[in-house]
N, C-alpha and C positions, 0 to 999 in steps of 0.2 A: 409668616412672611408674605408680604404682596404677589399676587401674581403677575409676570410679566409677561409683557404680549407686544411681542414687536412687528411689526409690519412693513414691507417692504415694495417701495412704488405709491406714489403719491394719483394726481389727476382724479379720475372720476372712482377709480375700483379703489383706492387704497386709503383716499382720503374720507372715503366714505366708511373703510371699514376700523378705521381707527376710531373715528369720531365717534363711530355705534358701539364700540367696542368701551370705551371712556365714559356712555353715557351708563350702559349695560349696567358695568361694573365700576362704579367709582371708586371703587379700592385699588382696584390694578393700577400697574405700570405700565401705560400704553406710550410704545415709540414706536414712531414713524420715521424710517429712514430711505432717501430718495438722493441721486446722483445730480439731479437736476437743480435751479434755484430756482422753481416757480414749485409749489407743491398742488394747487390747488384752481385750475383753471378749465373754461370753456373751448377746448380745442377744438370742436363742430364749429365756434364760429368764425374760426382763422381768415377763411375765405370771405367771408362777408365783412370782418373788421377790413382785411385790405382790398377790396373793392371801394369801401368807403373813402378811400385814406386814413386811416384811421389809426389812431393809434394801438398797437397789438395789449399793453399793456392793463387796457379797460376791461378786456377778456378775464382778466383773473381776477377770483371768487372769493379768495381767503388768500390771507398771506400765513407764513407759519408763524408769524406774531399772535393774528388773529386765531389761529386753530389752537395754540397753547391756553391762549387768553378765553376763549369763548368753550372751549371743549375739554380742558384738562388734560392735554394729553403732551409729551417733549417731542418735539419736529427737531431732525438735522437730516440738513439741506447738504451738498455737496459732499455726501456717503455715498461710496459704491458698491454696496453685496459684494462679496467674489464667493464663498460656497457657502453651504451649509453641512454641521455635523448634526446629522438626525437624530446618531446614537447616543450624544451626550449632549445633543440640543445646544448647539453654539451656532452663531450667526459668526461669520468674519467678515469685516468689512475694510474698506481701505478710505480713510478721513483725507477727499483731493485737493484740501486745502493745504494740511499740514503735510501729507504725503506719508503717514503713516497708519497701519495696519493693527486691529483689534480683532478680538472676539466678545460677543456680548450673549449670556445667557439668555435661555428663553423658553418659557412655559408653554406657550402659542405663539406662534407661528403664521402668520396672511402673504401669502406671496402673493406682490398685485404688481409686476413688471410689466405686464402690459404688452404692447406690438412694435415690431418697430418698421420701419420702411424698406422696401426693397430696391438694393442699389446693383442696377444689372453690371453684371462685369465685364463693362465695358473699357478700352482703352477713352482715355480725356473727362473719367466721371470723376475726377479731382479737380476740374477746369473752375474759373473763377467766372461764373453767372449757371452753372449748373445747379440745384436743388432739388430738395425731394422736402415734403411738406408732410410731418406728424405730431411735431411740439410748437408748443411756443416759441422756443430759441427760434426752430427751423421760420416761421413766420419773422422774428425779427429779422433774422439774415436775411430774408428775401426782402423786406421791407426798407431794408438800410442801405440794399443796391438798388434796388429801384430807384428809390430816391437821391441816391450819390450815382450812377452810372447812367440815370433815364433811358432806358433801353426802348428801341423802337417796335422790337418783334420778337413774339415769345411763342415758344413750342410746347406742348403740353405732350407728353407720352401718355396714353392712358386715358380710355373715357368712361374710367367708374365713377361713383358722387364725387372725390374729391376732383378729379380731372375735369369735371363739365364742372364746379363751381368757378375752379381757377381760371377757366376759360373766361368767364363772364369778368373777373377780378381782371384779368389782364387787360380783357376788351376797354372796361372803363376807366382803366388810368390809361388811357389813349395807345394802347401797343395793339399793332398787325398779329392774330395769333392762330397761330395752324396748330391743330390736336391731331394727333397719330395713334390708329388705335389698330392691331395686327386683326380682333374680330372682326367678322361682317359689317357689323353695328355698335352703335356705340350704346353706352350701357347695358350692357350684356345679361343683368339682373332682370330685362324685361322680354317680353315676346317681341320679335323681329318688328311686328307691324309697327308695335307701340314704340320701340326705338327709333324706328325711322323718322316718326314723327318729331323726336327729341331732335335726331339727325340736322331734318328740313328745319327746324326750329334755331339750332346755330346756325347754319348758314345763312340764316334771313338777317342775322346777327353780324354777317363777315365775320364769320368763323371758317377758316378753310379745314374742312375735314375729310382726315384720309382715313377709309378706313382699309381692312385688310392690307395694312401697310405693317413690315418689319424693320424693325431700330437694326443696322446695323453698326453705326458707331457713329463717336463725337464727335464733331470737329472741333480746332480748335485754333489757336495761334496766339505767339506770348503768353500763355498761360491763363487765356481765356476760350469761354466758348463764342464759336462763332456757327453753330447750326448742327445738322441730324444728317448723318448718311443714312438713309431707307433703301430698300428694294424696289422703290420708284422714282429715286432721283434724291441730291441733296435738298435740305431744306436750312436756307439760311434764316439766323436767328441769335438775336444778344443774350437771350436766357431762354434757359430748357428747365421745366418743370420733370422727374421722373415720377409718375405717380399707379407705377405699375403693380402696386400691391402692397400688403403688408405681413409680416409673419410672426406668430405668436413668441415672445422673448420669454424661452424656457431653459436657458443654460445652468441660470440657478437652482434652476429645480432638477433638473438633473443631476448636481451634486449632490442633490438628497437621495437620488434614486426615486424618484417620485414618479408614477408612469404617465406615462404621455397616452394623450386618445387620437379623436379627430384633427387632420391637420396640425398633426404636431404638437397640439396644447396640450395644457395639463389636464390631465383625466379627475374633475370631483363629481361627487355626489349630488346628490337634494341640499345637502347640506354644505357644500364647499369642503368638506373632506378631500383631501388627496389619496393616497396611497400611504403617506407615511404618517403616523399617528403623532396628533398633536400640530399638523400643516396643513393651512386651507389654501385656498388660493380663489381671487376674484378677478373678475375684468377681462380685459383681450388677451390673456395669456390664459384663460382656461373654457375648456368646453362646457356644452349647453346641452339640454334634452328638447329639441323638437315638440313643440306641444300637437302638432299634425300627425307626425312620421312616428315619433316615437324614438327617434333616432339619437345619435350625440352626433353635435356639431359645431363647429365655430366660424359664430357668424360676429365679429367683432362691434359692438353697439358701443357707445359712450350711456345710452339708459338702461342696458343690458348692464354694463360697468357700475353701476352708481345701485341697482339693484340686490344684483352679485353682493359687492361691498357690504352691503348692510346686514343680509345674512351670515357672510363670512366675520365682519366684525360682531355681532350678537352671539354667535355661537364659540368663538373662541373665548367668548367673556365666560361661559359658562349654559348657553340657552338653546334650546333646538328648535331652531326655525330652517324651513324648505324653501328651497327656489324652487317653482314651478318648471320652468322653462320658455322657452321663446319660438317666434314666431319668425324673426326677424325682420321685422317688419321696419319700412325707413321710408321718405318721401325727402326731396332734394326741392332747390328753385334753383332753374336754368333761364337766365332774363326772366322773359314773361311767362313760363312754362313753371307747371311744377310736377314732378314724376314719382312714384314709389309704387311700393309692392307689402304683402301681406302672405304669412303662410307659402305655402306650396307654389310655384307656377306647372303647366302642364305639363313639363318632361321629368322633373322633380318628382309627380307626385305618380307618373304612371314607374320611376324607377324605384317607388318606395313602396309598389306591391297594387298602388292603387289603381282603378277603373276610369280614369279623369274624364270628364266631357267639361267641355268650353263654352261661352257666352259670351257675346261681346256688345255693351249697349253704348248709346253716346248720345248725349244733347245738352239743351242749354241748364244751365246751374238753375239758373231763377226763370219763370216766364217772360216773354219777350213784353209781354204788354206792360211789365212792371222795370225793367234794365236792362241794358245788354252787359251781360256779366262772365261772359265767357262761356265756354264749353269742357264738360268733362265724358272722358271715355273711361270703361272699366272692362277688364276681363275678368271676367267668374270663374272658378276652377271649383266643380264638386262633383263628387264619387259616385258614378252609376249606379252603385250597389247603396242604394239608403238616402242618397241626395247629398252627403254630408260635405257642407262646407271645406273647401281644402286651402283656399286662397285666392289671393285676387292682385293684378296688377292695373295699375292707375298713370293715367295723364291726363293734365288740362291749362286750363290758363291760370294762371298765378292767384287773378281774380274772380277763379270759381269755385272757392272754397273744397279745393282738393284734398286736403287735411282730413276734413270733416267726413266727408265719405268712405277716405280709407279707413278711419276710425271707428265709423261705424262698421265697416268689416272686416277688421283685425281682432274686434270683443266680439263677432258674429262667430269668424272662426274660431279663437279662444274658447268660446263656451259649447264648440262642439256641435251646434246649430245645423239645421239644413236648410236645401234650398226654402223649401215650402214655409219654414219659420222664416228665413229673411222675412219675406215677401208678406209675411203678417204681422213686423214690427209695428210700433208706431213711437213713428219719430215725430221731430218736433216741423211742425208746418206752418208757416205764412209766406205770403208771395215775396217779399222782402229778402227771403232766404233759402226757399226751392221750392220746387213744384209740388201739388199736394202726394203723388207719389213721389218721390225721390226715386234718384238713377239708381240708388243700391237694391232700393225693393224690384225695382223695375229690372234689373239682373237678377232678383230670384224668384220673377215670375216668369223670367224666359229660362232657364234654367226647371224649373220646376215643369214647365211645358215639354222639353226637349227631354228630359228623364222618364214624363207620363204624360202624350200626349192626351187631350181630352178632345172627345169630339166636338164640343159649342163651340172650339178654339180655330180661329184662322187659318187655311190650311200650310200659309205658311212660315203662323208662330211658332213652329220648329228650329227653324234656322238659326247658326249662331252668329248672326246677328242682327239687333232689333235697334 
C-alpha cells in the first residue's frame, strides 16, 4: 500500500514540504490541504507589489494546477483542518465549499499552518478601511479599497518590517500617513541609535511618527474607520493598517497534543519532529534552535519557512535530514534606507549568558573618488571571552549595498568565526564595489582592538566607535 503523507498549510513551509516530500518518494501519496485559494505565493512581497500599483496576483509562484502537474503531488484548496486524531492518525477536515466534513487517513503528517495576525481587541476593528496584512487575500482587500475608496490618509499601528514597508506603500499611492508605534523607536529589532536613524529617515519622507504612543481605540462612523484614539490625541485617518505582530497558528496542533515551545509554537526537533510520532511541523508555526544562544526560538522567516519545509517534507518521505538552525537574520527597504540585523544584538546576547562588547563603524560603501554610493553603519556584537562573533546590526542607504555586508556577517557568525578571523577575510575588492578593506573587516579590527588592546595601536582605537 502507498504511503500517504498529507500536509497541511500551503505558502513557503508547506508548499515546500509537500513538493520534497513527492520528489523524496514518488511512490507516496502526497496531499496538500489549505483553507486558502492561493497555495503557493510570495507574501514578503505584498508591500512592494502595492507600492508599485501593482497587481497582487503576479506574487504567486505556483498555482495548484502547477504543483500537481509539475510535482506529483493532489492540492485542495478551500480545506479547513479542524483536529487531528494522533492515535489512529486521521486528519478531519471541513470541504468550505461544499460545507462538509471528512476524515482522511495519514502515514505522515506536516503541519505548516503558519502565523497569523494580530487583531487587538479593540471596539471598531470590524470597521470597513481597517486591515491587518499576512496573506494575499489580506493584500487584495487592501488593494481593492484603495482603489474603489481612494483614501487620503493612512495610519499604520506598528513599526516592525511590515509597518515601515507599508508606510512607504501608502506614501507612494499619494496618502498622508502617520505610523504609531507605543516603543521608543521604531523598529525595535535594532539598537536605539540605529533606529532613530530609520526614525529621521521617514520623517524626511513626510511620515509623521509617534512613537511611545498607545492605540486606545477606533474610531469610526457608518461602519467605516475614520482614525486612532492614542494617548496623545486622535488621529484622523481613511484607513488603518494593524500591524502589531503575529502569533504562531497552533490550535491544530494542539488537538494532537503536540507540545508547544517558545512563543507558543510548536516545539520540533533537528528533524521537524514534533512530539507526537509520525508529525512534523515547518514554517511560522514552529520553533528554531538559535545557532548563537543555543536556544529555541521563533523568529517567523518566509526563508526560515521554505528551509524548515524541505526537511519536514524529506523526512516524512522516509530520510533524515537536520535543520541546523537560525540566526534570524532579515534586512527590510524603507524609501532610500535599507536596515537589518544578524544573530544576537547586545542585550540578547548578554541575557543569553554571554560577555558582549560592542563596535560601531560607519562610511562610505565605495571610495569617493570612484561614486557617491551612500553610506553604511554596522554594529558588531562579540564575546569578551574568545572574540566570538555574536551578531551584528545594519543600516544604510538603499544604494550601499547593505545586503552584502550583512551577508558577509550572518556566514561570519554562522561559522562561529571571531573577531580577529573577520578582519582577515578576504573578500572580493575593486573600487567599483568597496573599499579595499571593507566596513565588515574594518568592525572586526576595532573589535579585535577593543577585546586586546595592542600597543602599536592608536590610543584611541579602543573606542566603540571607528
Amino acid at each position: 500500500m502507498k504511503k500517504r503523507i498529507l500536509v497541511v498549510g500551503g505558502v513557503a513551509g508547506g508548499a515546500t514540504a509537500a513538493a520534497r516530500a513527492a520528489r523524496t518518494d514518488p511512490d507516496a501519496e502526497v496531499v496538500l490541504f489549505d483553507e486558502d485559494e492561493h497555495i503557493s505565493y510570495a507574501a514578503c512581497g505584498i508591500p512592494y507589489c502595492m507600492a508599485q500599483g501593482a497587481d497582487c496576483q503576479q506574487l504567486v509562484a505556483r498555482t495548484a494546477e502547477q504543483l500537481e502537474r509539475g510535482q506529483g503531488l493532489k492540492v485542495l484548496l478551500r480545506h479547513r483542518a479542524l483536529s487531528i486524531d494522533a492515535d489512529r492518525r486521521l486528519l478531519r477536515l471541513r470541504d468550505l465549499e461544499a460545507g462538509r466534513e471528512r476524515e482522511e487517513p495519514y502515514d505522515k503528517l506536516v503541519i505548516a499552518t503558519g502565523a497569523s495576525a494580530v487583531m487587538p481587541p479593540l471596539e471598531g476593528r470590524e470597521a470597513r478601511g481597517v486591515f491587518v496584512l499576512r496573506t494575499l487575500a489580506h493584500g487584495k482587500l487592501m488593494t481593492e479599497f484603495i482603489k474603489n475608496e481612494a483614501p487620503r490618509r493612512a495610519a499604520v499601528v506598528g513599526a516592525g518590517p511590515i509597518g515601515l514597508e507599508m508606510c512607504e506603500a501608502f506614501s507612494r499611492l499619494g496618502m498622508e500617513v502617520t505610523l504609531v508605534e507605543l516603543a521608543p523607536e521604531v523598529l525595535p529589532a535594532l539598537p536605539p541609535d540605529l533606529a532613530a536613524a530609520v526614525n529621521e529617515h521617514l520623517e524626511s519622507h513626510g511620515i509623521r511618527v509617534l512613537t511611545e504612543t498607545r492605540l486606545l481605540g477606533i474610531l469610526t462612523a457608518d461602519g467605516a474607520v475614520k482614525g486612532l484614539s492614542t494617548d496623545k490625541g486622535d488621529i484622523r485617518s481613511d484607513l488603518v493598517l494593524l500591524s502589531v505582530g503575529i502569533r504562531p497558528s497552533v490550535d491544530l496542533a494542539s488537538t494532537a497534543g503536540v507540545e508547544l515551545g517558545a512563543k507558543g509554537a510548536i516545539r520540533v526537533d533537528r528533524r521537524m519532529r514534533t512530539s507526537r510520532q509520525d508529525i512534523f511541523a515547518a514554517g511560522d508555526c514552529c520553533t528554531a534552535r538559535h545557532l548563537v544562544s543555543g536556544e529555541e526560538v521563533w523568529i517567523p522567516l518566509g526563508s526560515t519557512s521554505r528551509k524548515q519545509g524541505r526537511v519536514a517534507g524529506a523526512n516524512a518521505a522516509g530520510k533524515e535530514e537536520t535543520f541546523p538552525g537560525i540566526l534570524g537574520t532579515f534586512i527590510l527597504k524603507c524609501f532610500e534606507m535599507a536596515a537589518g540585523a544578524t544573530g544576537l544584538d547586545e542585550e540578547r546576547a548578554r541575557a543569553a549568558g554571554f560577555k558582549p562588547v560592542t563596535v560601531t563603524v560607519e562610511g562610505d560603501a565605495v571610495p569617493a573618488y570612484y561614486a557617491q554610493r551612500g553610506k553604511v553603519r554596522i554594529r558588531l556584537v562579540a564575546d569578551a571571552e574568545g572574540g566570538r562573533l555574536l551578531g551584528a546590526q545594519l543600516t544604510g542607504d538603499i544604494d550601499a549595498n547593505v545586503d552584502k555586508r550583512l551577508d558577509v556577517l550572518a556566514t561570519a557568525v554562522a561559522a562561529g568565526m571571531t573577531a580577529s578571523e573577520l578582519e582577515a577575510l578576504d573578500l572580493a575588492y575593486a573600487p567599483p564595489f568597496s573599499h579595499a578593506v571593507d566596513l565588515p573587516l574594518v568592525a572586526g579590527t576595532q573589535a579585535v582592538r577593543l577585546l586586546a588592546p595592542r600597543p602599536s595601536d592608536d590610543p584611541g582605537a579602543g573606542s566603540a566607535s571607528g
